[in-house]
C-alpha positions in Angstrom: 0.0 0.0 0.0 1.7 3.6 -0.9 2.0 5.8 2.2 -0.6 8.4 2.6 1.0 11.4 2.0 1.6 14.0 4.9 0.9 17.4 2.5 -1.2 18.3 0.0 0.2 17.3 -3.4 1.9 19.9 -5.3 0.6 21.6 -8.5 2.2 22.3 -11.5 1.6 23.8 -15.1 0.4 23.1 -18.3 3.1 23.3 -21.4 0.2 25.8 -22.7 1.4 28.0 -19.6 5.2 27.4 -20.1 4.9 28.3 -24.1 3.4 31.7 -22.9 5.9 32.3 -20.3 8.4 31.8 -22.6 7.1 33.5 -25.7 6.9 36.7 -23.1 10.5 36.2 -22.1 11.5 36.2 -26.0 9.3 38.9 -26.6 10.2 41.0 -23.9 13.9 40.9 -24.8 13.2 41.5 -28.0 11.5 44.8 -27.6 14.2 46.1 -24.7 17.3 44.3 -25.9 17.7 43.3 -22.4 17.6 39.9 -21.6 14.6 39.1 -18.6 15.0 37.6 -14.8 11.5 36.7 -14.7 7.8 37.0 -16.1 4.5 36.9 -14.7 1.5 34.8 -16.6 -2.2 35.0 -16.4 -3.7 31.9 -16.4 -7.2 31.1 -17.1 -7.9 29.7 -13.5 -7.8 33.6 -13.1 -4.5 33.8 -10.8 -0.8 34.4 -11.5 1.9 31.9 -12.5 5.5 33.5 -12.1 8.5 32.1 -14.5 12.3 32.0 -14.5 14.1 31.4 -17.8 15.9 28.1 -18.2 18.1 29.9 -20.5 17.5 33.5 -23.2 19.1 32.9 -26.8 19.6 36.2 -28.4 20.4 35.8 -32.2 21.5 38.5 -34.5 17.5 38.5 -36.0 15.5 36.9 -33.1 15.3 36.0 -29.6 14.5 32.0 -28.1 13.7 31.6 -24.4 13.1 28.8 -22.8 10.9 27.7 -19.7 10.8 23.9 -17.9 7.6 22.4 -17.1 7.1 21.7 -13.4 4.0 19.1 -13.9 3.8 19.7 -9.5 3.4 16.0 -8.0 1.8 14.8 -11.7 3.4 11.7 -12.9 3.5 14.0 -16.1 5.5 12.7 -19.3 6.4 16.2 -20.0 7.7 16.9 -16.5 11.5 18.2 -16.6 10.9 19.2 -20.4 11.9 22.8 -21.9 8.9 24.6 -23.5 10.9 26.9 -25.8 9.4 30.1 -28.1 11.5 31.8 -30.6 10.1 35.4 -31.7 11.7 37.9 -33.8 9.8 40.5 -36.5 7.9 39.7 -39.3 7.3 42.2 -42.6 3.5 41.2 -42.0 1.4 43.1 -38.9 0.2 40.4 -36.5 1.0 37.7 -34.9 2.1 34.9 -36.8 2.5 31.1 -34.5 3.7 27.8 -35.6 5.0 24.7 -34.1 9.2 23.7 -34.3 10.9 21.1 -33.7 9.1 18.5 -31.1 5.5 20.3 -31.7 3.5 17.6 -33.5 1.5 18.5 -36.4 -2.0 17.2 -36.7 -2.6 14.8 -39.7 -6.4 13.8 -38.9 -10.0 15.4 -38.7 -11.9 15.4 -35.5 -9.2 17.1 -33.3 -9.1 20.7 -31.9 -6.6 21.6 -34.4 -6.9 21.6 -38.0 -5.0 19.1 -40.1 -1.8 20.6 -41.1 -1.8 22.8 -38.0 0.4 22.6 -35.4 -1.0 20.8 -32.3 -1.0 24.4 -30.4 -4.3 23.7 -28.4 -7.1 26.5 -28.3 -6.4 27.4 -25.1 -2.7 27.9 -25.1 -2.8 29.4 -28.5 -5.4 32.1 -27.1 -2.8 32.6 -24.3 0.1 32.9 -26.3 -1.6 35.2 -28.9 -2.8 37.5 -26.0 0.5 38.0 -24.1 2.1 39.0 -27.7 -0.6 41.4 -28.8 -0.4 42.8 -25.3 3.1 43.7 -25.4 2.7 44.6 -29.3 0.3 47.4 -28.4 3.2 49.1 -26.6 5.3 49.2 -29.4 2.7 50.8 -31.6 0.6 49.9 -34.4 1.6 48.2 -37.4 4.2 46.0 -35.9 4.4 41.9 -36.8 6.0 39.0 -35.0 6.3 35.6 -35.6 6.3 32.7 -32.8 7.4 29.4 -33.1 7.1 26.9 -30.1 9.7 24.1 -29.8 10.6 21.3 -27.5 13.7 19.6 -27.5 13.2 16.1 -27.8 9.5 16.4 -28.2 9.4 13.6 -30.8 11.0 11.0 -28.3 8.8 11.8 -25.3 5.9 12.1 -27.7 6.4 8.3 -28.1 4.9 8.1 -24.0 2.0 9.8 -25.2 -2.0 8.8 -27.0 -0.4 11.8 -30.1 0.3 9.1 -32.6 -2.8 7.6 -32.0 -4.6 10.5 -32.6 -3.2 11.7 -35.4 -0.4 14.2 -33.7 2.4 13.2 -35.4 6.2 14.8 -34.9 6.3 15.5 -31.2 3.8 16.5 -28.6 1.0 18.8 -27.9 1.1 22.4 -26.6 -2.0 22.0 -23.9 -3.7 23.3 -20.8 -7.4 25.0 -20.4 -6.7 26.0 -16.9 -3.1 26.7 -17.2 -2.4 24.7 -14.1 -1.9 20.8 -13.8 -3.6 18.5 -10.9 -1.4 16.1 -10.0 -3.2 12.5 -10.5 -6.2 14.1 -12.4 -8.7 12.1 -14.0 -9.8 14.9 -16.0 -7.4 14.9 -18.3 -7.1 10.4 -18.8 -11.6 11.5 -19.5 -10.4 14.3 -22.0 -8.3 12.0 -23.7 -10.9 9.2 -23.9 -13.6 12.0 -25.7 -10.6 13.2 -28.1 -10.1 9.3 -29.1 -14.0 8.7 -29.7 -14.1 12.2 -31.7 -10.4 11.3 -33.9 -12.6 7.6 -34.2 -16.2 9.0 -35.6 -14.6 11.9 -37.7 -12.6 9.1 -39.7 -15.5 7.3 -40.5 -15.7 4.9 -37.9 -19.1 3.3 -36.3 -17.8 0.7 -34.7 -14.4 1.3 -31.9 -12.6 -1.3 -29.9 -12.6 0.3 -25.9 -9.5 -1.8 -24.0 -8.3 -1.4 -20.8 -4.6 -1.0 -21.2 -1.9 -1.1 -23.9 -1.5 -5.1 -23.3 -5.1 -5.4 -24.2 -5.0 -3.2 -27.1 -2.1 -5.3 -28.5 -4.8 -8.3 -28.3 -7.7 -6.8 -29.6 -5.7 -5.8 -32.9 -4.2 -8.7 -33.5 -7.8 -9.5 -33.7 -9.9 -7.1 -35.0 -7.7 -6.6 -38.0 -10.9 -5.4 -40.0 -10.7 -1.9 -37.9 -8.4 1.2 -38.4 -6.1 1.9 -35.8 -8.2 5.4 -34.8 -10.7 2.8 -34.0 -8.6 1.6 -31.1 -9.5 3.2 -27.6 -8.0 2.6 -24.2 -10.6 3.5 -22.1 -8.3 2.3 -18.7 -10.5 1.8 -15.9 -13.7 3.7 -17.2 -15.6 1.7 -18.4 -19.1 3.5 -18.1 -17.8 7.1 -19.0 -16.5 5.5 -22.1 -19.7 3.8 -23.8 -21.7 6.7 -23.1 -19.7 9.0 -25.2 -19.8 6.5 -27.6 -23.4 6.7 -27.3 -23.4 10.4 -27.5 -21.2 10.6 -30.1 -22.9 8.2 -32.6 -20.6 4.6 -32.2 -23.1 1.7 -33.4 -21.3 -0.7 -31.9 -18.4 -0.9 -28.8 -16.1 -4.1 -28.5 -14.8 -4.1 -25.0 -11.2 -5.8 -24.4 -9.6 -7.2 -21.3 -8.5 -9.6 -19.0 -10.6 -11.2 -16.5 -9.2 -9.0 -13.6 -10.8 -6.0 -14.5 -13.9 -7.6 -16.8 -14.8 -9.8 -13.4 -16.3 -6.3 -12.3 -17.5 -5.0 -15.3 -19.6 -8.5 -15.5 -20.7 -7.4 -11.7 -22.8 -3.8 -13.3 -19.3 -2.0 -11.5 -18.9 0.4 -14.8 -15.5 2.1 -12.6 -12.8 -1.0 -12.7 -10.0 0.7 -10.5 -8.4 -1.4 -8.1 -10.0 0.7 -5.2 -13.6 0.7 -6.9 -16.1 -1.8 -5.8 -14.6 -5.3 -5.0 -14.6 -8.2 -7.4 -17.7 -11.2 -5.7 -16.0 -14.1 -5.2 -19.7 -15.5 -4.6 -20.7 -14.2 -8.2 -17.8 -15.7 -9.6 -19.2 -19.3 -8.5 -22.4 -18.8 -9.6 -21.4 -18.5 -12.9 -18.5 -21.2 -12.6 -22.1 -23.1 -11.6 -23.8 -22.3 -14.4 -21.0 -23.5 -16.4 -21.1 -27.0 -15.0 -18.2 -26.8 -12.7 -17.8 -29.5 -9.8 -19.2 -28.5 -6.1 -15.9 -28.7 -4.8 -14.6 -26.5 -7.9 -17.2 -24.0 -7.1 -15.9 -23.9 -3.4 -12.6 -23.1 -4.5 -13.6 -20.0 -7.0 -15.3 -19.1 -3.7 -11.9 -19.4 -1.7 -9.8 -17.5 -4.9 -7.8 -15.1 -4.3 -8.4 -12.6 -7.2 -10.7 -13.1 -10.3 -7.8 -13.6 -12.4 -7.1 -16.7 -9.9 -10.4 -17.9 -10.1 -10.1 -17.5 -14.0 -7.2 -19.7 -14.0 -9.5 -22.7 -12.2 -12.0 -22.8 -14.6 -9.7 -23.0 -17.7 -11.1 -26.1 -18.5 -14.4 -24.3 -18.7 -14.8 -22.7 -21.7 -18.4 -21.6 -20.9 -17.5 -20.0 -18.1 -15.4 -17.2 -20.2 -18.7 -17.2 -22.5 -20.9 -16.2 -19.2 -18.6 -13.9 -18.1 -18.7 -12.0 -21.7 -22.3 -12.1 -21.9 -22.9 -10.3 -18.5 -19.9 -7.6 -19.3 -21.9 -7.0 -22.2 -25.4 -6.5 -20.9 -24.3 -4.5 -18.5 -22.5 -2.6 -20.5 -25.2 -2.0 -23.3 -27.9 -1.4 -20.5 -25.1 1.3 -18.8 -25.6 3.0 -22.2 -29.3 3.2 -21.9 -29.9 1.5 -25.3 -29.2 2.0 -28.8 -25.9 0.5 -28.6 -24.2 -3.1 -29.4 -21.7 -4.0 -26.9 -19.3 -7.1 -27.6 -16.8 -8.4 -24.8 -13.3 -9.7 -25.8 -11.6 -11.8 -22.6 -8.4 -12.4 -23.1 -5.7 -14.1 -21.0 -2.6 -12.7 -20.1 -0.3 -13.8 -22.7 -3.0 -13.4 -25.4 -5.2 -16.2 -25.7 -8.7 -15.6 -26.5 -10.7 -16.7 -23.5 -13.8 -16.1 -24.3 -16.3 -13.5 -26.6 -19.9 -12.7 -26.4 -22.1 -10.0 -27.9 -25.7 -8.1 -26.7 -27.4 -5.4 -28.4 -29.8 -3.5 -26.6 
């Protein structure tokens, strides 16, 4: 069990935050020719976020400043990285801002970027273009400047990341909508999850594969082979939240994959499969070992199991058993979406194996 910590976990912020703090530092040298200790940012959690430069590049026709990304007590990929902006004056008025080196570029419809566009998030790019057009006005009509956001080796750590998945291809994305990250947020695993399901039904797509990790996912390829990879969701633990923005969105059909751990619940009604959700019923699990013709003292042991993935490994010789379990994931699941939605299970085992498959349409 991890300790209980003894303080409040610590906040950080977004890389939408860092490019503005940096594209001020750049900026602001730029204009006084002197390079900046420090520069304030409003966020849009309405407070200020205060920034130090990791280092100011000036260069004989432009200025590049960089700021790291504290992510706080986030287990954040991006943590430790340098959000870098590179200014200097263009012959057009206005604000002109594009993505460098380690900015991805989005290559697919559906996202909150154009195709083509640099994955500079509405947010951040409404922050960015702010700060410049605020120090612009001092310097009197008529000027133009052109941004460019960079991260060094954003292409490598954009590997850790959903981007490729979703059509961000190149390096990562510029994000934030409150400026500041939470550490351990769920918000932002949910955000990701809508974003997938939007990526999926803007290419086309009525029918998406929802898996519960990246082991799963590997499965359900191998055998779904007739679906597009933007089809491919990982879901994690939410279950629920998941099919009903399917719903929402307009998916016709949802083919849940994963291992009995985590299904065990799911074939409970428990839509939220987290370790410290609802706990996996041993007693249901022997009802349905039961059902599939399992001995008395066979069902006893299921009872006596220590996980679901235990009792999963008793009733290998069972296939029906893996059928059962499928069939209640996916009424639940369909029923969870209040209708209008076919729900197939996938159970696989651990090294691939399919265990099991079963289909319900409500």
């Amino acid at each position: 069990m991890k300790p209980v910590p003894d303080k409040p976990l610590r906040t950080g912020y977004t890389t939408g935050t860092c490019a503005t703090a940096a594209t001020k530092l750049a900026l602001q040298t730029l204009i006084t020719g002197t390079r900046q200790e420090s520069v304030s940012v409003y966020l849009p959690a309405k407070q200020w976020a205060h920034f130090s430069p990791e280092f100011i590049e000036v260069k004989e026709s432009s200025v590049k400043a960089g700021v790291k990304k504290d992510a706080g007590d986030d287990p954040d990929v991006t943590h430790g990285a340098v959000i870098c902006a590179e200014v200097s004056w263009a012959s057009e008025p206005g604000i002109h801002l594009d993505g460098g080196e380690g900015v991805g570029r989005a290559t697919k419809p559906g996202l909150d970027v154009q195709p083509g566009e640099a994955a500079i998030n509405p947010v951040p790019r409404r922050m960015i273009l702010e700060a410049v057009d605020e120090l612009l006005g001092e310097c009197g009509p008529g000027k133009g400047v052109s941004v460019v956001i960079s991260i060094p080796n954003g292409e490598e750590l954009a590997k850790k990341t959903l981007n490729a998945r979703l059509g961000i291809l190149g390096g990562l994305s510029i994000l934030g909508t409150s400026g500041i990250v939470r550490p351990f947020s769920t918000s932002a695993f949910r955000a990701s999850i809508v974003k997938a399901i939007e990526v999926a039904v803007a290419s086309g797509c009525k029918h998406v594969a929802a898996t519960t990790g990246g082991r799963s996912e590997k499965f359900a390829m191998e055998y779904l082979t007739e679906l597009p990879e933007e089809a491919f969701i990982e879901m994690g633990d939410f279950v629920g939240f998941t099919l009903k923005h399917c719903k929402r969105l307009g998916i016709e059909k949802v083919t849940l994959a994963g291992m009995p751990g985590k299904f065990s619940k799911v074939a409970q009604g428990v839509m939220m499969v987290h370790s410290k959700s609802a706990p996996v019923d041993m007693n249901f699990l022997a009802e349905m070992a039961k059902e599939a013709g399992a001995t008395a003292e066979e069902i006893e042991e299921v009872k006596s199991a220590n996980t679901a993935t235990h009792a999963a490994e008793m009733m290998a010789a069972y296939p029906e058993f893996f059928t059962i379990l499928c069939r209640n994931c996916s009424e639940h699941s369909a029923r969870e979406a209040r209708g209008g939605l076919c729900v197939e299970t996938l159970l696989f085992a651990m090294k691939g194996q399919l265990l099991g498959k079963a289909e319900y349409c409500e």
